[in-house]
N, CA, C and O of each residue as an XYZ file, in Angstrom:
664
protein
N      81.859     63.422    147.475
C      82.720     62.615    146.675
C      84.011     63.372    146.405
O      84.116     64.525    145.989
N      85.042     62.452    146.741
C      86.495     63.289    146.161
C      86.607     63.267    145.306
O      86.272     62.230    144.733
N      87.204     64.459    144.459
C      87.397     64.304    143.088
C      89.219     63.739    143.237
O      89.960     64.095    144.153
N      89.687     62.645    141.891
C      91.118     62.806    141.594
C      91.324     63.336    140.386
O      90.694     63.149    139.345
N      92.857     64.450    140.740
C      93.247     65.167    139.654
C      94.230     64.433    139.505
O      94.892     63.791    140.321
N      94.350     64.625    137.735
C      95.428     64.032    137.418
C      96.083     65.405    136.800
O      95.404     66.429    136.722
N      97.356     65.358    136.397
C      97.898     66.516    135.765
C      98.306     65.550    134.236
O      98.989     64.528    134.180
N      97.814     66.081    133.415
C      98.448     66.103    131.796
C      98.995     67.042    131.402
O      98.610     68.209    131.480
N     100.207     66.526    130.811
C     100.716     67.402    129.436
C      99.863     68.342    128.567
O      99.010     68.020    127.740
N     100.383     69.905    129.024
C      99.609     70.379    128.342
C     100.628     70.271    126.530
O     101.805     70.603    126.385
N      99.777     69.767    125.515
C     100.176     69.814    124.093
C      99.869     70.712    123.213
O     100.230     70.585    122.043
N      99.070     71.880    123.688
C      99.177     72.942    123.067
C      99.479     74.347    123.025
O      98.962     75.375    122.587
N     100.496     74.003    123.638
C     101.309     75.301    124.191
C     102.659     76.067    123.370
O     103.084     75.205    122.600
N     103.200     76.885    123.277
C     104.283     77.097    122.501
C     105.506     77.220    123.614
O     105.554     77.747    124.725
N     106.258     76.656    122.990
C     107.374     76.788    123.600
C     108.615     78.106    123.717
O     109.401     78.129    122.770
N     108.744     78.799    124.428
C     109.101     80.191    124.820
C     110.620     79.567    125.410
O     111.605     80.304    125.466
N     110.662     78.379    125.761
C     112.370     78.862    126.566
C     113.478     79.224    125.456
O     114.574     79.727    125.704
N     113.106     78.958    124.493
C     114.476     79.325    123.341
C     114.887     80.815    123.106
O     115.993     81.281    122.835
N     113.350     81.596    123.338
C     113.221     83.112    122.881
C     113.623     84.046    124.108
O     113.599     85.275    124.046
N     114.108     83.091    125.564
C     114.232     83.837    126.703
C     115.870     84.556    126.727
O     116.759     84.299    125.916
N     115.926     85.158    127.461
C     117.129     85.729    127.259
C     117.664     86.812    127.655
O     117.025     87.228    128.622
N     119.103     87.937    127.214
C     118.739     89.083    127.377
C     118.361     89.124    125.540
O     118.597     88.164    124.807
N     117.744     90.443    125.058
C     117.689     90.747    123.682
C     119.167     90.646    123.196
O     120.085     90.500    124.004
N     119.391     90.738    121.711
C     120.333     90.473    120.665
C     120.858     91.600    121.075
O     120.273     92.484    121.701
N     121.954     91.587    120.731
C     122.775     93.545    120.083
C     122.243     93.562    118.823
O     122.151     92.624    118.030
N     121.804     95.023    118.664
C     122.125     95.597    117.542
C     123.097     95.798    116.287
O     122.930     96.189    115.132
N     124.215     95.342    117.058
C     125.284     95.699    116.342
C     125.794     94.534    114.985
O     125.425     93.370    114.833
N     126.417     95.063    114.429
C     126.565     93.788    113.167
C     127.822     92.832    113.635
O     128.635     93.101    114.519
N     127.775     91.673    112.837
C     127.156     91.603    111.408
C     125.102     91.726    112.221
O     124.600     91.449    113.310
N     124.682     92.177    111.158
C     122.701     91.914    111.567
C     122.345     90.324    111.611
O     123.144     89.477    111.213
N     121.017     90.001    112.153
C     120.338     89.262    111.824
C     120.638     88.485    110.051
O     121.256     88.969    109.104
N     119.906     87.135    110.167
C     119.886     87.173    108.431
C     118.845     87.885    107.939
O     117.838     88.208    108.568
N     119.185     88.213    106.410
C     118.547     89.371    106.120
C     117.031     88.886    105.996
O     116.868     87.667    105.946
N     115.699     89.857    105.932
C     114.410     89.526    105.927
C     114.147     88.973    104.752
O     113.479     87.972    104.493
N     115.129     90.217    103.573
C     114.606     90.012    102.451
C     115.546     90.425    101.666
O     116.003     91.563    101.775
N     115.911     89.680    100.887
C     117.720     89.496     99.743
C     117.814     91.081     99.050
O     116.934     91.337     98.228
N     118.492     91.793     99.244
C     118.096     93.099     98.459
C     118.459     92.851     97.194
O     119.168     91.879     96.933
N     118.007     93.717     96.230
C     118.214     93.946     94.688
C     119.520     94.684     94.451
O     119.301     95.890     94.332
N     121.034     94.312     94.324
C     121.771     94.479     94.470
C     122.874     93.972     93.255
O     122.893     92.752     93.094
N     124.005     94.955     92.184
C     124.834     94.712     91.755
C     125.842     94.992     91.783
O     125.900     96.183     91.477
N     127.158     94.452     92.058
C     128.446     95.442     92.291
C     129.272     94.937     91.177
O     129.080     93.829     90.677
N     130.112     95.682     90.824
C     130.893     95.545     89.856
C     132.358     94.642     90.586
O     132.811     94.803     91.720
N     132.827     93.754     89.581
C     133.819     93.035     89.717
C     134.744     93.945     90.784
O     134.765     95.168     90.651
N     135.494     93.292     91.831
C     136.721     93.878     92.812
C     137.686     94.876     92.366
O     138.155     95.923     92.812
N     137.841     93.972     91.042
C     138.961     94.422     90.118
C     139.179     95.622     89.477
O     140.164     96.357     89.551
N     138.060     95.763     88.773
C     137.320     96.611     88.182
C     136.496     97.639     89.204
O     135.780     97.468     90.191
N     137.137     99.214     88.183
C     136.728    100.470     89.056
C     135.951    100.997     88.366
O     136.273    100.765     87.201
N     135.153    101.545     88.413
C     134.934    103.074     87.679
C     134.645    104.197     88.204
O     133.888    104.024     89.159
N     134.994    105.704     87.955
C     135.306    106.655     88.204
C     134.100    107.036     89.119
O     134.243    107.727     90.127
N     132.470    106.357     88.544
C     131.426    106.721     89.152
C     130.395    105.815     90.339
O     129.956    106.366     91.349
N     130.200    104.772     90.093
C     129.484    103.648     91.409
C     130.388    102.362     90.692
O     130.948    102.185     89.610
N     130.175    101.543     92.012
C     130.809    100.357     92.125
C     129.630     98.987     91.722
O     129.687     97.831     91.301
N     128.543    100.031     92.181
C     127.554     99.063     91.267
C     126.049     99.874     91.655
O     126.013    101.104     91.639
N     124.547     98.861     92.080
C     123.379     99.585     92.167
C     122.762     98.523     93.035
O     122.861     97.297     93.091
N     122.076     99.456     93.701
C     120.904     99.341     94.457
C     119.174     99.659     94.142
O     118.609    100.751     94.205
N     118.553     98.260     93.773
C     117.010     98.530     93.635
C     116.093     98.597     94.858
O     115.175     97.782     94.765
N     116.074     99.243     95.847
C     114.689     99.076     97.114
C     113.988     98.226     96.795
O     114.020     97.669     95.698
N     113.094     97.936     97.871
C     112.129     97.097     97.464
C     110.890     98.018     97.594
O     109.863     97.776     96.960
N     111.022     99.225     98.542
C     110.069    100.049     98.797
C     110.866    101.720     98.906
O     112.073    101.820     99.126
N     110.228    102.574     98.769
C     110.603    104.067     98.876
C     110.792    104.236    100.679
O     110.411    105.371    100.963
N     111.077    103.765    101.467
C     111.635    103.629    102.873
C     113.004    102.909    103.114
O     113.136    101.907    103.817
N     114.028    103.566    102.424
C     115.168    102.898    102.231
C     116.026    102.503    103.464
O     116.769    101.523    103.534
N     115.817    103.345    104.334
C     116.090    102.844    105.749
C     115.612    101.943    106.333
O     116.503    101.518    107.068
N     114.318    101.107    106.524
C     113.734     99.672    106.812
C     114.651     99.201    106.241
O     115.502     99.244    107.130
N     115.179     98.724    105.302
C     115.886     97.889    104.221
C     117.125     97.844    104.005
O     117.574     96.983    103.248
N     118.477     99.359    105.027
C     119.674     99.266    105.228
C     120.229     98.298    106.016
O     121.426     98.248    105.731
N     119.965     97.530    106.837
C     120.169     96.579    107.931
C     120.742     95.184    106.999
O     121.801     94.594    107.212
N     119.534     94.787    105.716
C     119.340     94.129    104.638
C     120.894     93.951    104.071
O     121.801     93.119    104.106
N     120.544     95.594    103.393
C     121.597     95.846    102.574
C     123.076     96.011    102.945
O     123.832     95.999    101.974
N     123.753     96.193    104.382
C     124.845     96.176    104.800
C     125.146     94.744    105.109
O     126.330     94.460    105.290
N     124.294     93.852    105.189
C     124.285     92.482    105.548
C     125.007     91.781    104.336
O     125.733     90.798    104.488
N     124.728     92.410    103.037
C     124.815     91.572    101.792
C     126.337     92.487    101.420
O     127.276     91.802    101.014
N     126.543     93.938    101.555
C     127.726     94.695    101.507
C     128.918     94.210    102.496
O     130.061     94.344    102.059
N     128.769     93.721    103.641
C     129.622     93.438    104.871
C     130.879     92.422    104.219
O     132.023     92.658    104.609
N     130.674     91.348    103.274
C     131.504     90.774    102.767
C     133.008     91.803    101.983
O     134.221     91.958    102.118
N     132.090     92.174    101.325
C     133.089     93.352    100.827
C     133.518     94.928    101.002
O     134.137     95.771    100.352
N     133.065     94.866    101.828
C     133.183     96.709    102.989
C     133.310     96.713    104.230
O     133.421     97.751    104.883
N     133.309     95.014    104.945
C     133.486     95.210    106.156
C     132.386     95.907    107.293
O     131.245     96.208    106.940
N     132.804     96.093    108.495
C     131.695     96.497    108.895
C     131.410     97.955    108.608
O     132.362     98.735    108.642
N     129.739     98.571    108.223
C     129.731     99.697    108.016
C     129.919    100.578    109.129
O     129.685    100.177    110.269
N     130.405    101.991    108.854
C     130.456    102.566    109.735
C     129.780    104.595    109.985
O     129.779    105.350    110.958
N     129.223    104.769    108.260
C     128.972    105.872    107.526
C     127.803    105.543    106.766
O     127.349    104.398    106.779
N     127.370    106.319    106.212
C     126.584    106.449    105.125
C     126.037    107.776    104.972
O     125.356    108.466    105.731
N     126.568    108.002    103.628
C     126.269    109.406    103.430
C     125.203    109.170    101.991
O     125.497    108.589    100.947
N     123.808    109.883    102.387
C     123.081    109.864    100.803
C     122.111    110.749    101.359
O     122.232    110.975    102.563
N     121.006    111.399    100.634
C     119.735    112.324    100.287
C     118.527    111.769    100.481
O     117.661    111.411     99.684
N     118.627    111.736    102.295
C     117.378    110.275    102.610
C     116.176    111.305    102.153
O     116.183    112.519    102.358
N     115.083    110.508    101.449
C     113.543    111.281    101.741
C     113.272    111.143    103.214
O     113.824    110.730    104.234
N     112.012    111.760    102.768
C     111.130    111.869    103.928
C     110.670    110.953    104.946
O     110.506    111.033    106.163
N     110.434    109.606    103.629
C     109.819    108.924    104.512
C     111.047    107.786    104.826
O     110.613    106.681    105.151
N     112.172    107.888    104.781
C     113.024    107.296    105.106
C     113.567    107.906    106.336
O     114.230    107.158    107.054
N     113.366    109.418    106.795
C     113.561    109.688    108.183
C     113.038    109.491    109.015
O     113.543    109.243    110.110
N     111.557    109.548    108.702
C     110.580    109.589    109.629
C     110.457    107.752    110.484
O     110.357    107.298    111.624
N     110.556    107.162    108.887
C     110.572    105.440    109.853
C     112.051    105.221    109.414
O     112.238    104.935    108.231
N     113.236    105.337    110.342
C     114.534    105.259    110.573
C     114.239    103.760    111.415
O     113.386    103.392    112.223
N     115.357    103.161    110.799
C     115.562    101.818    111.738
C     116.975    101.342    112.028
O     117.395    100.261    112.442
N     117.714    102.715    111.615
C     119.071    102.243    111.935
C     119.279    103.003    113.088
O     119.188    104.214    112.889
N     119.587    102.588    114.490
C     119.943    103.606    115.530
C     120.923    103.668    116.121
O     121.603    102.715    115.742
N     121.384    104.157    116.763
C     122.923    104.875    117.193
C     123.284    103.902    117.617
O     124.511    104.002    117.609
N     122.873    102.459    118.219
C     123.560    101.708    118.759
C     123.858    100.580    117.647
O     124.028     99.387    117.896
N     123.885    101.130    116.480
C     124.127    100.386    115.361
C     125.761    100.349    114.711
O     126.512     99.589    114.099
N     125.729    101.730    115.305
C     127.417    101.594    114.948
C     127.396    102.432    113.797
O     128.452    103.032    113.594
N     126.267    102.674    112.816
C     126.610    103.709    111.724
C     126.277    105.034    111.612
O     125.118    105.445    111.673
N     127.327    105.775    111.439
C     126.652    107.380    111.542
C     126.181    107.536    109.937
O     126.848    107.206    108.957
N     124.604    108.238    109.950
C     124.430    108.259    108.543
C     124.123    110.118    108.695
O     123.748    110.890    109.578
N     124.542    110.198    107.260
C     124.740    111.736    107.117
C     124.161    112.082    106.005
O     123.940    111.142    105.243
N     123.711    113.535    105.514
C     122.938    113.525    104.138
C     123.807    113.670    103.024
O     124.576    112.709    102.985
N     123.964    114.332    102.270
C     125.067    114.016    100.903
C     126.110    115.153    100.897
O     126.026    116.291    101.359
N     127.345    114.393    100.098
C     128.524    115.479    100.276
C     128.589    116.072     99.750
O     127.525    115.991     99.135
N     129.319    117.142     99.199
C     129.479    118.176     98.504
C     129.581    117.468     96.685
O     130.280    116.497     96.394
N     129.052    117.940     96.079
C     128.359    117.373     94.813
C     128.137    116.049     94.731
O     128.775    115.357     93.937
N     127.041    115.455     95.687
C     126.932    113.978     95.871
C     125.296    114.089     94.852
O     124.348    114.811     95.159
N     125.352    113.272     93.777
C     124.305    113.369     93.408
C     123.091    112.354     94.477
O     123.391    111.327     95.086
N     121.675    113.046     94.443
C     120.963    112.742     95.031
C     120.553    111.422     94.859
O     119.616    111.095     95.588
N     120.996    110.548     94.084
C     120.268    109.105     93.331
C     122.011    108.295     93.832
O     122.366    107.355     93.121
N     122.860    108.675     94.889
C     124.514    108.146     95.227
C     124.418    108.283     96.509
O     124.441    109.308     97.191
N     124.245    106.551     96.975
C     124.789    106.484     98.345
C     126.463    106.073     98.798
O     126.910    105.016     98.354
N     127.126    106.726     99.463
C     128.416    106.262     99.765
C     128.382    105.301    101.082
O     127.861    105.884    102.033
N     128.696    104.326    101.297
C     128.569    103.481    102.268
C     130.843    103.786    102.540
O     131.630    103.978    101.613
N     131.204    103.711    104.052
C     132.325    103.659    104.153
C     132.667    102.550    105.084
O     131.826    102.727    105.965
N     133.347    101.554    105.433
C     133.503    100.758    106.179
C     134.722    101.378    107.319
O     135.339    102.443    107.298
N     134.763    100.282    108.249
C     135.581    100.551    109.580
C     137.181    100.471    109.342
O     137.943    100.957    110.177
N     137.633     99.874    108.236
C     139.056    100.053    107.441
C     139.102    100.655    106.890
O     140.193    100.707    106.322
N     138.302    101.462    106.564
C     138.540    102.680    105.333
C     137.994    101.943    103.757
O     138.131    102.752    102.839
N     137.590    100.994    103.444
C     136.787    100.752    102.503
C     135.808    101.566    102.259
O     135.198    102.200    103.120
N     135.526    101.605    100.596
C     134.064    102.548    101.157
C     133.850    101.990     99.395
O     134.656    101.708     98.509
N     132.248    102.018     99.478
C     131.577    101.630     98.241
C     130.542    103.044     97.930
O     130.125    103.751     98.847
N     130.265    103.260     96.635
C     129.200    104.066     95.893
C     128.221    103.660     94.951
O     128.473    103.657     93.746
N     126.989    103.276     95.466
C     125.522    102.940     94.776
C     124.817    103.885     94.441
O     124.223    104.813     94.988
N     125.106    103.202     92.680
C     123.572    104.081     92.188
C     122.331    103.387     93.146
O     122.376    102.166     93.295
N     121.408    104.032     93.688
C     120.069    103.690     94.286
C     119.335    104.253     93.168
O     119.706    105.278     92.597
N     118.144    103.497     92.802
C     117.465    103.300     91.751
C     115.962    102.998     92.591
O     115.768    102.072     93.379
N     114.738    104.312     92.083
C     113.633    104.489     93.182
C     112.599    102.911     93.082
O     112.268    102.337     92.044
N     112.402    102.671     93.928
C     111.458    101.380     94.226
C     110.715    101.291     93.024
O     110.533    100.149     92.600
N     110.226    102.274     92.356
C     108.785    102.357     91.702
C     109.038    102.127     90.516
O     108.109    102.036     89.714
N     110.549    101.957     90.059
C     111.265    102.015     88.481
C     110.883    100.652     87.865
O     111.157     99.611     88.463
N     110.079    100.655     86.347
C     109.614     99.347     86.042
C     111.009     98.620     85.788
O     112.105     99.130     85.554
N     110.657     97.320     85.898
C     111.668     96.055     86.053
C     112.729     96.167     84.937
O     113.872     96.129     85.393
N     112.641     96.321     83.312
C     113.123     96.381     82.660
C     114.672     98.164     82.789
O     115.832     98.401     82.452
N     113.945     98.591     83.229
C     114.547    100.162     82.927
C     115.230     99.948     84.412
O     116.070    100.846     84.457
N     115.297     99.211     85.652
C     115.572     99.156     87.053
C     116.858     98.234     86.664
O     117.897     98.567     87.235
N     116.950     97.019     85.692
C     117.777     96.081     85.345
C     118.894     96.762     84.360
O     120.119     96.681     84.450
N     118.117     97.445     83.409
C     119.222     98.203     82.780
C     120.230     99.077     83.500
O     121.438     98.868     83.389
N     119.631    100.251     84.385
C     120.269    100.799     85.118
C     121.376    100.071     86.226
O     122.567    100.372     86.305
N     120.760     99.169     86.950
C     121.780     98.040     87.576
C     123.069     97.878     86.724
O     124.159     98.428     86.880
N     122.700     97.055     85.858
C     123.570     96.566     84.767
C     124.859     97.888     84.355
O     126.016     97.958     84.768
N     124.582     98.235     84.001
C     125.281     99.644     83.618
C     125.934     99.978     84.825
O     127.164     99.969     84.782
N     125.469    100.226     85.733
C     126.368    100.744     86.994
C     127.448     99.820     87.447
O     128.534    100.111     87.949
N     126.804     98.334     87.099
C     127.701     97.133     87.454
C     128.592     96.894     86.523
O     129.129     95.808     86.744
N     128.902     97.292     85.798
C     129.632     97.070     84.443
C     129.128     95.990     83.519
O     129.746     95.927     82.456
N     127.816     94.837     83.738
C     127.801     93.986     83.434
C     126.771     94.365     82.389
O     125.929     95.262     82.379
N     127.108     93.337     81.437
C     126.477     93.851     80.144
C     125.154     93.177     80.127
O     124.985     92.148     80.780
N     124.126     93.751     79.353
C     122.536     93.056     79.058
C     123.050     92.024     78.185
O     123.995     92.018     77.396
N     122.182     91.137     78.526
C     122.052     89.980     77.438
C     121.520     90.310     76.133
O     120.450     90.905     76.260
N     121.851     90.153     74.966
C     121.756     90.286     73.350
C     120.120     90.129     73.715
O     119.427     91.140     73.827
N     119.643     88.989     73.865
C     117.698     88.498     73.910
C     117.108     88.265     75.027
O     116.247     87.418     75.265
N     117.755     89.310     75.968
C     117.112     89.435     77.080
C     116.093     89.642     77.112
O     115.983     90.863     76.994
N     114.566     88.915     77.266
C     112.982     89.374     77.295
C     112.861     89.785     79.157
O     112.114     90.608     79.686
N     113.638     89.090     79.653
C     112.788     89.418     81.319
C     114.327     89.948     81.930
O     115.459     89.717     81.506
N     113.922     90.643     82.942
C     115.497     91.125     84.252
C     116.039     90.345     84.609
O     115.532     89.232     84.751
N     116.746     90.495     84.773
C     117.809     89.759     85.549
C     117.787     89.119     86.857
O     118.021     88.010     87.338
N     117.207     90.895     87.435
C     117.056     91.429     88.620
C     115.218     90.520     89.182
O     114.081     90.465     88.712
N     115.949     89.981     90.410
C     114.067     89.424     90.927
C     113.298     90.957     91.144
O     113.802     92.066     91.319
N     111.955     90.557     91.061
C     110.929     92.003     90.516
C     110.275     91.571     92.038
O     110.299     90.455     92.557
N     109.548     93.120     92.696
C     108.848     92.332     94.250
C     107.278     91.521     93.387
O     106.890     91.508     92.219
N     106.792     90.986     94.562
C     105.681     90.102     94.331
C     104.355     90.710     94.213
O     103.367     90.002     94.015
């Protein structure tokens, strides 16, 4: 007996032609970001002698999370092109920014306190974040923000400002 084949639609398949390609560049602006960083800068206008505003991690691997954070800085610094700060350990070891990124990162300058990242852009812009360690409870992480940002706490503030991770 002959058999007849028919061919059907296969319907459970994923569709791959969108993802074909060569890969992305590296280079910025990045991807959109994974995850919104915890981030305050102080008004344009407004200077002060010491940071322009603060940076909360979401984790003690602050390098996973620079890609993030130049994404949300790029508006106002342009593209990065530096970064000078006092990476830990485990921010060298899992590095995710690489040379074909366009930023040279360097460890800290001559009296750069260890808790001050300088980010410099490709015009000569350049910004200074207090970084504030992942592990800092929500209340004391918001204050510190705040303060660096010039922006004042609310009189009956019970909760941050700042979103807390999940």
């Amino acid at each position: 007996m002959t058999r007849i084949s028919t061919q059907r639609p296969i319907t459970n398949h994923f569709d791959m032609t969108r993802n074909t390609g060569p890969p992305r560049s590296n280079k910025q602006p990045f991807r959109t970001p994974t995850r919104t960083p915890r981030l305050l800068l102080r008004e344009h206008s407004t200077r002060s002698s010491q940071v322009d505003g603060a940076w909360w991690p979401w984790t003690a691997n602050l390098t996973a999370e620079l890609h993030d954070l130049i994404s949300a800085l790029t508006p106002r610094l342009g593209h990065t092109v530096r970064i000078d700060f006092d990476w830990n350990a485990v921010s060298l070891t899992q590095r995710r920014i690489d040379h074909d990124d366009g930023i040279r990162m360097h460890g800290p300058g001559h009296n750069q306190p260890p808790d001050v990242m300088h980010l410099i852009g490709s015009d000569g812009a350049s910004l200074t974040l207090l970084v504030i360690p992942a592990n800092t409870p929500p209340r004391h992480a918001d204050r510190q923000m705040r303060q660096a940002s010039g922006k004042p706490l609310p009189p009956n503030a019970t909760t941050p400002a700042v979103e807390t991770p999940p």
